[in-house]
GUNU-690273 format. One record per atom (N, C-alpha, C): residue in one letter; atom name; x, y, z. Coordinates in Angstrom, 1 decimal. Example, Ala and Ser with C-alpha at 12.3 -4.5 7.8 and 13.67 -1.06 7.14 Angstrom:
% GUNU-690273
R  aa  at       x       y       z
R   A   N    13.2    -5.7     7.8
R   A  CA    12.3    -4.5     7.8
R   A   C    13.2    -3.3     7.8
R   S   N    12.8    -2.2     7.1
R   S  CA    13.7    -1.1     7.1
R   S   C    12.9     0.0     7.9
This chain:
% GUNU-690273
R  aa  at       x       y       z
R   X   N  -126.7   178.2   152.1
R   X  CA  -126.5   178.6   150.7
R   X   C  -125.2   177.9   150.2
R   X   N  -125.1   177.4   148.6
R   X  CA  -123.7   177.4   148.4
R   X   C  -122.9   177.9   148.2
R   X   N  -121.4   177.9   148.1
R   X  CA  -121.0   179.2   148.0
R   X   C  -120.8   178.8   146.6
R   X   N  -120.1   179.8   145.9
R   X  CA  -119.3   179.9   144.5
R   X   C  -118.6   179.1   143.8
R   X   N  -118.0   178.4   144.7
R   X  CA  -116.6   177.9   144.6
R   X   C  -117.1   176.1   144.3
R   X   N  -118.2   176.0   145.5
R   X  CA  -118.7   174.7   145.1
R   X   C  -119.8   174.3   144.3
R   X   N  -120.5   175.4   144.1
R   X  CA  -121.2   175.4   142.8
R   X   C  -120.5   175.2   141.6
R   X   N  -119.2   176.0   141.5
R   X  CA  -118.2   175.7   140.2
R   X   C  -117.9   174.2   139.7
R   X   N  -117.4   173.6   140.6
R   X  CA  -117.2   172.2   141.2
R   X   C  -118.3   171.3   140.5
R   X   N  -119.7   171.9   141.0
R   X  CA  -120.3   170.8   140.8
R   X   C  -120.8   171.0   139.3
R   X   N  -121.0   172.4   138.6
R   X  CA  -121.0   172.3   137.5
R   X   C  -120.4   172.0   136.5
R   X   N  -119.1   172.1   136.9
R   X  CA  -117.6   171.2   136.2
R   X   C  -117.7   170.3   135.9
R   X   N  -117.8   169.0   137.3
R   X  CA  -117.8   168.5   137.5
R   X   C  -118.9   167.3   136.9
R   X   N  -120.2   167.6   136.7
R   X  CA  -121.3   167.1   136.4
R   X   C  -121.2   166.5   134.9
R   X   N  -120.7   166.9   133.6
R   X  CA  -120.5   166.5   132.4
R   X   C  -119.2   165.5   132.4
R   X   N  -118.4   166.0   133.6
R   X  CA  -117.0   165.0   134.0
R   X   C  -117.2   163.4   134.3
R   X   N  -118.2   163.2   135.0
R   X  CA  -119.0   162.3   135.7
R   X   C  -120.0   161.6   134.4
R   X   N  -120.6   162.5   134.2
R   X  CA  -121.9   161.9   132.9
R   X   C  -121.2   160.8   132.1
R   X   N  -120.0   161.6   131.7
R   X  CA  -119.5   161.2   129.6
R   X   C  -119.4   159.8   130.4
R   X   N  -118.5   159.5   131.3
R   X  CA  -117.8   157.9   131.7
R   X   C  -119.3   157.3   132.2
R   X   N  -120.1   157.9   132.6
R   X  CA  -121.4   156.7   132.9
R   X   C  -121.8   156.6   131.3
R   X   N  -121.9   157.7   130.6
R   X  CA  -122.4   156.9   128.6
R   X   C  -121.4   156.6   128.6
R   X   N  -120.4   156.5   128.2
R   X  CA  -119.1   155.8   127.5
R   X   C  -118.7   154.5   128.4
R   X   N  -119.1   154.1   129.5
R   X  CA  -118.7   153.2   130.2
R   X   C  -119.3   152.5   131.2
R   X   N  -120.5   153.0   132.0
R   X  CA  -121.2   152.5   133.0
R   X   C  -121.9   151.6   132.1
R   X   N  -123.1   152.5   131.2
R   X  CA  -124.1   152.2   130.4
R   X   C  -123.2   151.1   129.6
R   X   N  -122.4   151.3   128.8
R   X  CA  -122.0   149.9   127.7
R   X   C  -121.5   148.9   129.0
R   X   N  -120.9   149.0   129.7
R   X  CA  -120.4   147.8   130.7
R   X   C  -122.0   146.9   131.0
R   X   N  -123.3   147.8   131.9
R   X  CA  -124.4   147.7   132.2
R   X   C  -125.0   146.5   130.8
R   X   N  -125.0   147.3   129.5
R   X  CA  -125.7   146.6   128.6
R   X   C  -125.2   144.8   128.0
R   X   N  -123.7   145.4   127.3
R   X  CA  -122.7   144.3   127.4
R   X   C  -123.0   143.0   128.3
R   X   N  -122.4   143.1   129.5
R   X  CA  -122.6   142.3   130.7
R   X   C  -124.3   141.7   130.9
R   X   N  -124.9   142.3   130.6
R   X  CA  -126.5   142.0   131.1
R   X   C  -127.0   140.8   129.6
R   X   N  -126.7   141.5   129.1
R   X  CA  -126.5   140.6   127.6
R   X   C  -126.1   139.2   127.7
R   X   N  -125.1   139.1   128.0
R   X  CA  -124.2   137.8   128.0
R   X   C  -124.9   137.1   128.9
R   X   N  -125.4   138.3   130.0
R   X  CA  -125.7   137.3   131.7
R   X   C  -127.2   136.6   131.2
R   X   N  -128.0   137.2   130.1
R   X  CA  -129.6   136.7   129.6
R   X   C  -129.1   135.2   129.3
R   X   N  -127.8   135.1   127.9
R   X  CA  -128.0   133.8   127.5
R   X   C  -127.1   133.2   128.5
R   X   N  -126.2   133.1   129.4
R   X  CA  -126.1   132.4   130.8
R   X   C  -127.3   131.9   131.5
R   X   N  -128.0   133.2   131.7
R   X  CA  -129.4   132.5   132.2
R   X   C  -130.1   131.3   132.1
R   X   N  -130.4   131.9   130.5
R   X  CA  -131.3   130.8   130.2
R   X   C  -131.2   129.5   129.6
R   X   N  -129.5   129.4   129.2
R   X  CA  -128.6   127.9   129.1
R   X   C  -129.2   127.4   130.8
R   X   N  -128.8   127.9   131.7
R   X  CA  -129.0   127.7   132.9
R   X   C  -130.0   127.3   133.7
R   X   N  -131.0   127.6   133.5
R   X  CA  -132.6   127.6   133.5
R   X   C  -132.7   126.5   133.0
R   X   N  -132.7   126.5   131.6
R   X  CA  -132.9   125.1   130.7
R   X   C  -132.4   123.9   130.9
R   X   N  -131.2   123.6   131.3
R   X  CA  -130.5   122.7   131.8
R   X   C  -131.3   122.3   133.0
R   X   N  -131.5   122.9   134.1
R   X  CA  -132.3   122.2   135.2
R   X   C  -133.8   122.0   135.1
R   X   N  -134.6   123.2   134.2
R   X  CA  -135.9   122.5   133.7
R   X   C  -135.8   121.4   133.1
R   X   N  -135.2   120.8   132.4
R   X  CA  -134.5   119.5   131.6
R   X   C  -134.4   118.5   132.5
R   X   N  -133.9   118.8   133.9
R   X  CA  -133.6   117.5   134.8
R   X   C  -132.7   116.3   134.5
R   X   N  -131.6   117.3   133.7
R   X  CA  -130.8   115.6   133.2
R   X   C  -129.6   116.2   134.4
R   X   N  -129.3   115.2   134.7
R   X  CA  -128.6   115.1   136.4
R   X   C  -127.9   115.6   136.7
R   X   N  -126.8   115.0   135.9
R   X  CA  -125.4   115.6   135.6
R   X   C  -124.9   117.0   135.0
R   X   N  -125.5   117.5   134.1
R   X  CA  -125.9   118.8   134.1
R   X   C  -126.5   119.7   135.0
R   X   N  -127.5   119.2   135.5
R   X  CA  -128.5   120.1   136.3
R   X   C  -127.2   120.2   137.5
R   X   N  -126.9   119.2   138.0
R   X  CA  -125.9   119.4   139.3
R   X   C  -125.0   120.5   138.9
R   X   N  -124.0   120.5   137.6
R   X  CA  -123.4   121.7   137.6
R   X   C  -123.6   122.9   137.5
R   X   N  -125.0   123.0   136.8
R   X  CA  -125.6   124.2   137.1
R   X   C  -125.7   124.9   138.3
R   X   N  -126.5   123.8   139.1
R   X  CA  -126.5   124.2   140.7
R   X   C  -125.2   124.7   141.5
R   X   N  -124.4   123.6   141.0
R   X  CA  -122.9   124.2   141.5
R   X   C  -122.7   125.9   141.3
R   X   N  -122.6   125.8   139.7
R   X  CA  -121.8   127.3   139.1
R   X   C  -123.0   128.4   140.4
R   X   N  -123.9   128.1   140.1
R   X  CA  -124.6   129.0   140.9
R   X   C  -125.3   129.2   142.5
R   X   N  -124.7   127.9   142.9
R   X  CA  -124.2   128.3   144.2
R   X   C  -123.1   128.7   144.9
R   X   N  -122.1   128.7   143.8
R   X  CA  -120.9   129.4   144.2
R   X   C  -120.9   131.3   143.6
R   X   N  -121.5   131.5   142.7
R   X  CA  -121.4   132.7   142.2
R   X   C  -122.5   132.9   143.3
R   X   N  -123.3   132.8   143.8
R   X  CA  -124.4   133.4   144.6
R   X   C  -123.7   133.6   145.9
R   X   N  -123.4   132.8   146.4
R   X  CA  -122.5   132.5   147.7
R   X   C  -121.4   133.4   147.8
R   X   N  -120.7   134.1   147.0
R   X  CA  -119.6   134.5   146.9
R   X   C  -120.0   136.5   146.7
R   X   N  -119.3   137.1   147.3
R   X  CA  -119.3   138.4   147.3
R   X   C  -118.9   139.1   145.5
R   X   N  -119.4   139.7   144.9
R   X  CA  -119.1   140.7   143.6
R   X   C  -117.7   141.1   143.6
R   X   N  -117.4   141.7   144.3
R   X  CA  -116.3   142.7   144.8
R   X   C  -115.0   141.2   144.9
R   X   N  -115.4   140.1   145.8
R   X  CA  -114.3   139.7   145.7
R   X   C  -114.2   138.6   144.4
R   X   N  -115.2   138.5   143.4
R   X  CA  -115.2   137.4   142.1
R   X   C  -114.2   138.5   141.2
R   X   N  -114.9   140.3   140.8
R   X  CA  -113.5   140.9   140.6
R   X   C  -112.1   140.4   141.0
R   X   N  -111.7   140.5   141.9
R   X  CA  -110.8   140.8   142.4
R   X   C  -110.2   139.7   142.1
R   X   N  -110.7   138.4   141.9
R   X  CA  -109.8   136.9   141.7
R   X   C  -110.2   137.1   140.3
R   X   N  -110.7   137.3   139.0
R   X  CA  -110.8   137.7   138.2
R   X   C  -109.5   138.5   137.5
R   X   N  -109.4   139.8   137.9
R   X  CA  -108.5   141.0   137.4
R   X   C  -107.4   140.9   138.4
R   X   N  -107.3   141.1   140.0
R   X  CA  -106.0   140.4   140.6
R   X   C  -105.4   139.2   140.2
R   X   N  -106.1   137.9   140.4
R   X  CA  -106.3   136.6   140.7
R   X   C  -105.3   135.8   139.5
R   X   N  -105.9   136.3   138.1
R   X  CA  -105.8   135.6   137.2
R   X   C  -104.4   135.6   136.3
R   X   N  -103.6   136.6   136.8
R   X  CA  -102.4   137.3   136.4
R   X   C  -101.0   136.1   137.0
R   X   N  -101.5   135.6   138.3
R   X  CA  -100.8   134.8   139.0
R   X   C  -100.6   133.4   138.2
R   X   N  -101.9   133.1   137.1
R   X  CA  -102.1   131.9   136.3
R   X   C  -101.2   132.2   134.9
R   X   N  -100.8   133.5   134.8
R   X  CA  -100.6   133.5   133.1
R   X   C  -101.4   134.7   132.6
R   X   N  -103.0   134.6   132.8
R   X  CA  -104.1   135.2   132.4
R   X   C  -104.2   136.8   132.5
R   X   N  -104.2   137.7   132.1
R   X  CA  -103.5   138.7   132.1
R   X   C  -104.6   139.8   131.6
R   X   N  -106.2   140.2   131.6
R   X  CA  -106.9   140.7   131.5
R   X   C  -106.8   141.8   131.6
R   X   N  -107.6   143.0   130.7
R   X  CA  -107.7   144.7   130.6
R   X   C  -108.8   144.6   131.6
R   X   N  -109.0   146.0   132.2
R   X  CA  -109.8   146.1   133.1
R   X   C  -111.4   146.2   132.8
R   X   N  -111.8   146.5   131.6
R   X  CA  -113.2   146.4   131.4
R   X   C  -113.7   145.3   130.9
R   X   N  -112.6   144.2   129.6
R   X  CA  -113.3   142.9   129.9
R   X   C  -113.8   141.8   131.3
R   X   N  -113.0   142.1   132.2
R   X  CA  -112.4   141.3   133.2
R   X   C  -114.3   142.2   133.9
R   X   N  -114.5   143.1   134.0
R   X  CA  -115.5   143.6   134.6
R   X   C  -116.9   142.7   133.9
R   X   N  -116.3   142.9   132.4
R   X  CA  -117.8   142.2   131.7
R   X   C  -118.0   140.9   132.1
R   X   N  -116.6   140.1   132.1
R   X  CA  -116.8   138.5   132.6
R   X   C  -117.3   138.4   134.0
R   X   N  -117.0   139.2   135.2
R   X  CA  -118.2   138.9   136.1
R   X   C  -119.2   139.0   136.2
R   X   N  -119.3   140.6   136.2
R   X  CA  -120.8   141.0   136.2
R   X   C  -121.9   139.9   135.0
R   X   N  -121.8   139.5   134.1
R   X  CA  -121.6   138.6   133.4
R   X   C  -122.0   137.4   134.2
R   X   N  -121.2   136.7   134.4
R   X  CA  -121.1   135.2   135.6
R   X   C  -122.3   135.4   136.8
R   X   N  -122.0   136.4   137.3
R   X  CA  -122.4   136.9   138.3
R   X   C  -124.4   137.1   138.3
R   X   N  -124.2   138.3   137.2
R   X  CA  -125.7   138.4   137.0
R   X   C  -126.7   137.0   136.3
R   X   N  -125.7   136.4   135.4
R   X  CA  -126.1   134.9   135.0
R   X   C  -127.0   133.6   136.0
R   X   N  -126.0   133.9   136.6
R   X  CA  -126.8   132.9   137.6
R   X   C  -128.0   133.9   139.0
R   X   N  -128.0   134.6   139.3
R   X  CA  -128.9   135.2   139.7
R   X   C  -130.4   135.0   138.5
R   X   N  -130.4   135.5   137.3
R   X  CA  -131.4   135.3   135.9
R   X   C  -131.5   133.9   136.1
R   X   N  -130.7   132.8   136.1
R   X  CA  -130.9   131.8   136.0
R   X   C  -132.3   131.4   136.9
R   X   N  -132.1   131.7   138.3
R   X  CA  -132.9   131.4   139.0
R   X   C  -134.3   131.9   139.1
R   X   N  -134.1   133.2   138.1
R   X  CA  -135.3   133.7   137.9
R   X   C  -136.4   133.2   136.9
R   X   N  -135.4   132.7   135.5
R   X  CA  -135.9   132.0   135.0
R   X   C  -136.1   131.0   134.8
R   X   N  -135.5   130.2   136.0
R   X  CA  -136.2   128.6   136.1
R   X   C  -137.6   128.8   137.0
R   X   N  -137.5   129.6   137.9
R   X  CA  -139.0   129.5   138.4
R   X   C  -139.8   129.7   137.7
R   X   N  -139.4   131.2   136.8
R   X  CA  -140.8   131.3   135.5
R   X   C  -140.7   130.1   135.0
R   X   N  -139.8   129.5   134.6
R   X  CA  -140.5   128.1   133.4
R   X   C  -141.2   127.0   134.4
R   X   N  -141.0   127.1   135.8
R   X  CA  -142.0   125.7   136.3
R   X   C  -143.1   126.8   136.5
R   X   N  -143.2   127.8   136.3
R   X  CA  -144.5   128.4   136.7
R   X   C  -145.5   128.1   135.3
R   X   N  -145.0   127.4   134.4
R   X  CA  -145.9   127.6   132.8
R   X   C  -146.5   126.0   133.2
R   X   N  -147.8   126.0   133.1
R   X  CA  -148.8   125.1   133.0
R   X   C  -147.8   123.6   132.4
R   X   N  -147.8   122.6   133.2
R   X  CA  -146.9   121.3   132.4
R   X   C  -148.0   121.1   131.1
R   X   N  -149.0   120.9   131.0
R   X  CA  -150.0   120.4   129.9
R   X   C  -149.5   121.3   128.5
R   X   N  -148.5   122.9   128.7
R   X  CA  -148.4   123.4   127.5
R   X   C  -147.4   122.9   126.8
R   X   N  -146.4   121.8   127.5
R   X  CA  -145.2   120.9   127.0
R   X   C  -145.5   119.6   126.3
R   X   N  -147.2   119.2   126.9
R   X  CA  -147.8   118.1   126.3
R   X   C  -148.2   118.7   125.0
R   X   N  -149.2   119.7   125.3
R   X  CA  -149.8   120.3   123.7
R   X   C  -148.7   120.2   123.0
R   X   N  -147.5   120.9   123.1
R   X  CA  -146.6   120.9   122.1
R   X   C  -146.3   119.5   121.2
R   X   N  -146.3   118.6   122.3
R   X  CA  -145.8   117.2   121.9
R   X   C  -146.7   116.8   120.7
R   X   N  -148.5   117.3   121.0
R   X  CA  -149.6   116.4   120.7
R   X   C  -149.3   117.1   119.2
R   X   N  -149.0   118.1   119.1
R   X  CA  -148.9   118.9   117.5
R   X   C  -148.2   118.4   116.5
R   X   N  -146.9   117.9   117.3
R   X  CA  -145.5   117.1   116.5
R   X   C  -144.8   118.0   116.7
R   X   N  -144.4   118.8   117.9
R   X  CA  -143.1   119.3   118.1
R   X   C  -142.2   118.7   119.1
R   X   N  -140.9   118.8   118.5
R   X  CA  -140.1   118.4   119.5
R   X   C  -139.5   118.5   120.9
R   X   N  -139.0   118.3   121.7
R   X  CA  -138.9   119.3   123.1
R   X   C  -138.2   120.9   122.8
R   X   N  -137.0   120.6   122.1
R   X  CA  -136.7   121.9   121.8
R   X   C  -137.8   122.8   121.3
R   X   N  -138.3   122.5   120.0
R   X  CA  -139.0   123.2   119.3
R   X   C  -139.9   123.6   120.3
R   X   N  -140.6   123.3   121.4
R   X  CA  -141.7   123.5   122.5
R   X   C  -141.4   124.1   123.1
R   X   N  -140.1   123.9   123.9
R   X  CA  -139.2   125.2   124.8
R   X   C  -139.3   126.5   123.9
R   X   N  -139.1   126.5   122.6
R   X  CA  -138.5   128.0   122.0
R   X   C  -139.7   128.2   121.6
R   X   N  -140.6   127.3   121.5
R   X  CA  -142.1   128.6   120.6
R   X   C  -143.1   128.5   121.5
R   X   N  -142.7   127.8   122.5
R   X  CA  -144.2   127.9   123.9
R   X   C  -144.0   128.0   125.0
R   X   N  -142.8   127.3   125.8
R   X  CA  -142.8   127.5   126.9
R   X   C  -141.7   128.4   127.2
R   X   N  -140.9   128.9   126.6
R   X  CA  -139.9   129.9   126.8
R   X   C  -140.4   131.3   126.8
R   X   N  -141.3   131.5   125.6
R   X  CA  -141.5   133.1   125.3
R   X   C  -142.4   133.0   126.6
R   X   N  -143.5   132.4   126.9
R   X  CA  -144.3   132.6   128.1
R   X   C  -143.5   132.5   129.5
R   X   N  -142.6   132.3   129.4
R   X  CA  -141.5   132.2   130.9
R   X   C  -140.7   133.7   130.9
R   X   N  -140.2   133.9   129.5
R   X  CA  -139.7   135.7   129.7
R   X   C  -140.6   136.4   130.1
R   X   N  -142.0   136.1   129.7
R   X  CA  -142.5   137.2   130.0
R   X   C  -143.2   137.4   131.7
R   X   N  -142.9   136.0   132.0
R   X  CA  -143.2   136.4   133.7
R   X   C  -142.4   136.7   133.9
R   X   N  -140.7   136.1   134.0
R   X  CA  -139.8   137.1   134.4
R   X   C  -139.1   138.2   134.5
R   X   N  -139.9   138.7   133.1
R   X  CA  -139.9   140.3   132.7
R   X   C  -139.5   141.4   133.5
R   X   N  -140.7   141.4   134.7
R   X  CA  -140.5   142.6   136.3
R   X   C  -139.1   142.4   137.0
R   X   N  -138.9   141.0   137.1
R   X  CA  -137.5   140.5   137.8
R   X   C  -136.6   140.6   137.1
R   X   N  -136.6   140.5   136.1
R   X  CA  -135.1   140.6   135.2
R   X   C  -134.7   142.4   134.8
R   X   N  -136.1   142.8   134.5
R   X  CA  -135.9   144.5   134.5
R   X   C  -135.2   145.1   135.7
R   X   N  -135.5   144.4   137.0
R   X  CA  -134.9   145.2   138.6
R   X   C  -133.6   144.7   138.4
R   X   N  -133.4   143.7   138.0
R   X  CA  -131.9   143.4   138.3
R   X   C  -130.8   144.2   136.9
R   X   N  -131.0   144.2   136.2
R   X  CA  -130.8   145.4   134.6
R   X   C  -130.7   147.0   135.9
R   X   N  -132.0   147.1   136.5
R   X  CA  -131.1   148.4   137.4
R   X   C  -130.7   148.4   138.2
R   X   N  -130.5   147.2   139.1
R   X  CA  -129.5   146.9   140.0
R   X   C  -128.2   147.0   139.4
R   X   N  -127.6   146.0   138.5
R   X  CA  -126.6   145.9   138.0
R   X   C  -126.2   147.5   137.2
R   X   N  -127.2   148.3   136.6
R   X  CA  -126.3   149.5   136.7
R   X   C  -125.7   150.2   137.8
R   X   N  -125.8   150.0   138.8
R   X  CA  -125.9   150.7   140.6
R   X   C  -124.5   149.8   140.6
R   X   N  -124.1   148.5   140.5
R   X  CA  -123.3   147.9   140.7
R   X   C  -121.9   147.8   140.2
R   X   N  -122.2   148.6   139.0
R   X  CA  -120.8   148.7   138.2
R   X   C  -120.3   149.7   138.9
R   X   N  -120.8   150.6   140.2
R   X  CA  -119.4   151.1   140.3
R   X   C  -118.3   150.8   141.4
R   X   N  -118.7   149.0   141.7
R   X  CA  -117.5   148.0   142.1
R   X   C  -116.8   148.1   141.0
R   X   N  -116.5   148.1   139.8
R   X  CA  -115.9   148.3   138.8
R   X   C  -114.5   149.1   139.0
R   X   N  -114.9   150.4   139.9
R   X  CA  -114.1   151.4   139.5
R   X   C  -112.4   150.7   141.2
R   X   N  -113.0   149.4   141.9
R   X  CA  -111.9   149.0   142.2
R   X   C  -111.0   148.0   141.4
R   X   N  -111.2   147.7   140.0
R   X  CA  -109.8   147.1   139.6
R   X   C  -109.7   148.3   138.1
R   X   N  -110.5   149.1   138.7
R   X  CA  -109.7   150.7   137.1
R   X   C  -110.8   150.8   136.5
R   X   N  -111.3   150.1   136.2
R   X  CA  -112.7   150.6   135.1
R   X   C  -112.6   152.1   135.3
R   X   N  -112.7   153.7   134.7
R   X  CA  -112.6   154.3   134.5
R   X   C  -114.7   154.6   134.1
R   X   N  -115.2   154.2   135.4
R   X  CA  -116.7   154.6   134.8
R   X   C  -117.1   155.5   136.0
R   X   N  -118.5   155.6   136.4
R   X  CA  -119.1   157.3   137.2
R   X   C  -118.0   157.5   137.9
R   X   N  -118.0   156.0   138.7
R   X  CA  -118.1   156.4   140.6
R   X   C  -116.4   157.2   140.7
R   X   N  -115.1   156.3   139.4
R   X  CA  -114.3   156.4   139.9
R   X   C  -113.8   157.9   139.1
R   X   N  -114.3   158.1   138.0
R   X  CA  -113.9   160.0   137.5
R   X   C  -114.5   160.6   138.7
R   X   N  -115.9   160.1   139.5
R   X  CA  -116.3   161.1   141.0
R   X   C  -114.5   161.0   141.9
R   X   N  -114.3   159.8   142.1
R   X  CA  -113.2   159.4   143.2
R   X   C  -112.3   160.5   142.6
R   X   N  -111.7   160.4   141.4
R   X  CA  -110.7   161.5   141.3
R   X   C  -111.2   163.0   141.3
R   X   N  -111.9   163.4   141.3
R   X  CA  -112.3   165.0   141.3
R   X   C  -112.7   165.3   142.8
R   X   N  -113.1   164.1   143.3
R   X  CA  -112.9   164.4   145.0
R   X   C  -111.4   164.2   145.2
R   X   N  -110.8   163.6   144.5
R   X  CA  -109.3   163.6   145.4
R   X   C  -108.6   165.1   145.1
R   X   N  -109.2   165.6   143.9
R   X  CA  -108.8   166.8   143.6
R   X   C  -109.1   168.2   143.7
R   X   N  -110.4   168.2   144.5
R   X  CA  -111.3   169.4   145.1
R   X   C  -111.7   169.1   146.3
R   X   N  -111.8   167.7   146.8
R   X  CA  -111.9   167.6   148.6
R   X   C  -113.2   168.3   148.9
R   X   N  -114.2   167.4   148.1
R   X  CA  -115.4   167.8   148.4
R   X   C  -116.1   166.5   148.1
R   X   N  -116.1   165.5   149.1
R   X  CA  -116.2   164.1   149.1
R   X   C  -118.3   164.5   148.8
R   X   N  -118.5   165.0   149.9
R   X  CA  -120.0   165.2   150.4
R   X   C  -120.8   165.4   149.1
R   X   N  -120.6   166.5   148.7
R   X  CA  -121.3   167.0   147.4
R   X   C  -121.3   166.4   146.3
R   X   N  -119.8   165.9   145.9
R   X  CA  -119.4   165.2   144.6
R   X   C  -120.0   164.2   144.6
R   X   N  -120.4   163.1   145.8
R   X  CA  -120.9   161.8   146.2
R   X   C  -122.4   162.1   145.9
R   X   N  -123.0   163.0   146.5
R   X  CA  -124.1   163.3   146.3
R   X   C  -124.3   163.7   144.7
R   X   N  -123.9   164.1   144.3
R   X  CA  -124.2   164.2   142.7
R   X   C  -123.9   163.3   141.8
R   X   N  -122.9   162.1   141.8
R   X  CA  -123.0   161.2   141.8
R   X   C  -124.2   160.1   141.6
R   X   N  -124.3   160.1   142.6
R   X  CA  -125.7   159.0   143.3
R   X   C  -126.8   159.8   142.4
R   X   N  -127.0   160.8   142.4
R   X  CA  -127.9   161.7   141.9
R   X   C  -127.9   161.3   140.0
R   X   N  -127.1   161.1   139.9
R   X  CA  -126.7   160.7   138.1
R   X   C  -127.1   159.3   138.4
R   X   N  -126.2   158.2   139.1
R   X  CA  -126.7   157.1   139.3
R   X   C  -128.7   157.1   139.2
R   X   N  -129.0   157.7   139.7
R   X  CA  -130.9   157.8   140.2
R   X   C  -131.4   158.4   138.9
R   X   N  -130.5   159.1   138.3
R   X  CA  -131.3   159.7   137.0
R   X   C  -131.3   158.2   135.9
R   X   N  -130.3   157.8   135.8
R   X  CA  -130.0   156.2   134.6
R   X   C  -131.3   155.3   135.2
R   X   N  -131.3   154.9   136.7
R   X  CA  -132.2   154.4   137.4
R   X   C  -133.7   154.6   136.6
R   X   N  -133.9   155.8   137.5
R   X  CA  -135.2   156.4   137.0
R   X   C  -136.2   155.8   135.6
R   X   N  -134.8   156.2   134.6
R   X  CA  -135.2   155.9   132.8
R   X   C  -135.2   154.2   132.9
R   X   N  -134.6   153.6   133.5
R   X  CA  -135.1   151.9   133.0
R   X   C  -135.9   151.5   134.1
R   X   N  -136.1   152.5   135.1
R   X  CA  -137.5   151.8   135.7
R   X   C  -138.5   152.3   134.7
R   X   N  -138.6   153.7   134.0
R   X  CA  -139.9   153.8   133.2
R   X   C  -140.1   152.9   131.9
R   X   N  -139.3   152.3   131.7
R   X  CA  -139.0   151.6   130.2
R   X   C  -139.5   150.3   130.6
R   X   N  -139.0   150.0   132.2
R   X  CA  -139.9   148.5   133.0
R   X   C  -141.1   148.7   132.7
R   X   N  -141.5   149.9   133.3
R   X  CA  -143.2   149.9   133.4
R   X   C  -143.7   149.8   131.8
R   X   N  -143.4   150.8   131.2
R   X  CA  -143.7   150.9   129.5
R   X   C  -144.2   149.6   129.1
R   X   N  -142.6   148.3   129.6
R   X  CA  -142.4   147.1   128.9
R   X   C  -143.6   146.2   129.6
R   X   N  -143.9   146.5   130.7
R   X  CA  -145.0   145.6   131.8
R   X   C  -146.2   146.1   130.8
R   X   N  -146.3   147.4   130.8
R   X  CA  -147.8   148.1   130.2
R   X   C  -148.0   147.2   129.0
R   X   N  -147.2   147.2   127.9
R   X  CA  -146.9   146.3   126.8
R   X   C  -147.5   144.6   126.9
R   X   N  -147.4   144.2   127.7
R   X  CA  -147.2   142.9   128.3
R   X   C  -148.6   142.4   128.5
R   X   N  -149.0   143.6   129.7
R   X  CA  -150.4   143.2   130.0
R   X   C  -151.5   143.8   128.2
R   X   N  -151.3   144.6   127.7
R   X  CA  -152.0   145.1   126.6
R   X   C  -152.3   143.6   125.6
R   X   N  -151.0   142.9   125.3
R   X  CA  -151.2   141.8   124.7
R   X   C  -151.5   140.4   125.4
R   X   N  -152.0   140.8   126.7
R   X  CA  -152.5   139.4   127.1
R   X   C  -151.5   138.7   128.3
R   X   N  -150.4   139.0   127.9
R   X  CA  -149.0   138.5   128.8
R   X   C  -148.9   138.9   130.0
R   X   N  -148.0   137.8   130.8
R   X  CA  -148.0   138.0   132.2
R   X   C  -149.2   138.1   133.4
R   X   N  -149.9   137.7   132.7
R   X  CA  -151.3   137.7   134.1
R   X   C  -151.9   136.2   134.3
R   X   N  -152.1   135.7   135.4
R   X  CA  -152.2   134.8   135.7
R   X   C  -153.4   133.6   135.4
C-alpha cells in the first residue's frame, strides 16, 4: 500500500512535472521537429537531384549527425561553443540539435519515399510542361510525404522521449523539474515512474493522431501501394 506521505508527493508533484512538459517539452518537441521537416527535405531533394557536389555534402552532414551520439552534439553545441565566442541560452542550443539531429535522420526517410514514387510520374510531369521543380512540389513530393507519413509520425514521438537529454545542459523541461523534486523528497523510484508515465501519456496522444492521420491517408487513396 502507499503510505501518505508518498501519495502527497506524487500528487504534488504531478502538476510540477506536467506545466514544464506543456511549457517546454511539447514546444521544444514541436519547434525542433519543424525545422528538422524543412532540413529534411532540402536534404532528400538534394540527393534525389544527384548533382554531386551537393549530394556529397549532404551525405557528409548526415553521416556525421547519424554517427555521432545526441547527448554528446548537445554538449559541443551548449558546452562546446562558448570556447569559440558563441555563447547560446539553453533552449535554443537544444532546438539547434534536436533540429540537426532529427533532420538528417527525416532526410533519409524521405529520400527513400521519393525513389519509392514511380520515375514515369517525373516524366508525366515533364510531358505536361512542368519544370523539375514545379514536378517535385505538385507530384512527386506530396506523394513521397505521404509514404513517409508512419516514419516521420514515430520519430515526432521518439523525439518527444528524447528531449529529456535536454535537461543535461538546463533546459528546465519533465525529466529535469522530476530530477529536482527527487533531489528534494528522495523518492527517485516513484517520481521516475510517474514521470515516464506522463512521458507515455504525450506518447499515447501522437500515436492516436498517427493512426487518425494514416486513417485519413488511406480514406483518400494515399499511401497504398
Amino acid at each position: 500500500m502507499i503510505n501518505e506521505r508518498l501519495y502527497g508527493i506524487l500528487t504534488d508533484s504531478f502538476t510540477k512535472i506536467l506545466i514544464p512538459g506543456l511549457t517546454a517539452t511539447i514546444p521544444l518537441t514541436i519547434i525542433s521537429f519543424s525545422i528538422a521537416m524543412v532540413i529534411a527535405v532540402v536534404m532528400a531533394l538534394i540527393q534525389f537531384a544527384n548533382v554531386k557536389v551537393l549530394k556529397e555534402l549532404a551525405r557528409f552532414y548526415i553521416w556525421v549527425v547519424r554517427g555521432t551520439p545526441l547527448l554528446v552534439q548537445l554538449y559541443v553545441i551548449f558546452f562546446g561553443l562558448p570556447s569559440l565566442g558563441i555563447v547560446l541560452d539553453p533552449f535554443p542550443s537544444a532546438v539547434i540539435v534536436f533540429s540537426i539531429n532529427e533532420g538528417a535522420y527525416g532526410a533519409e526517410i524521405i529520400r527513400a519515399a521519393l525513389e519509392s514514387v514511380p520515375k514515369g510520374q517525373l516524366e508525366a510531369g515533364y510531358c505536361v510542361g512542368m519544370s523539375y521543380l514545379q514536378t517535385m512540389r505538385r507530384i512527386i513530393l506530396p506523394q513521397a510525404l505521404r509514404t513517409a507519413f508512419p516514419s516521420l509520425s514515430n520519430s515526432l514521438i521518439a523525439m518527444v522521449k528524447d528531449t529529456s537529454l535536454a535537461a543535461n545542459i538546463t533546459v528546465t523541461e519533465m525529466f529535469m523539474a522530476t530530477q529536482r523534486i527527487v533531489a528534494r523528497t528522495y523518492e527517485p523510484l516513484a517520481l521516475y515512474i510517474e514521470v515516464g508515465v506522463i512521458y507515455l501519456m504525450f506518447s499515447t496522444v501522437l500515436t492516436w493522431l498517427q493512426r487518425l492521420g494514416e486513417k485519413k491517408l488511406d480514406f483518400y487513396g494515399y499511401g497504398r501501394s
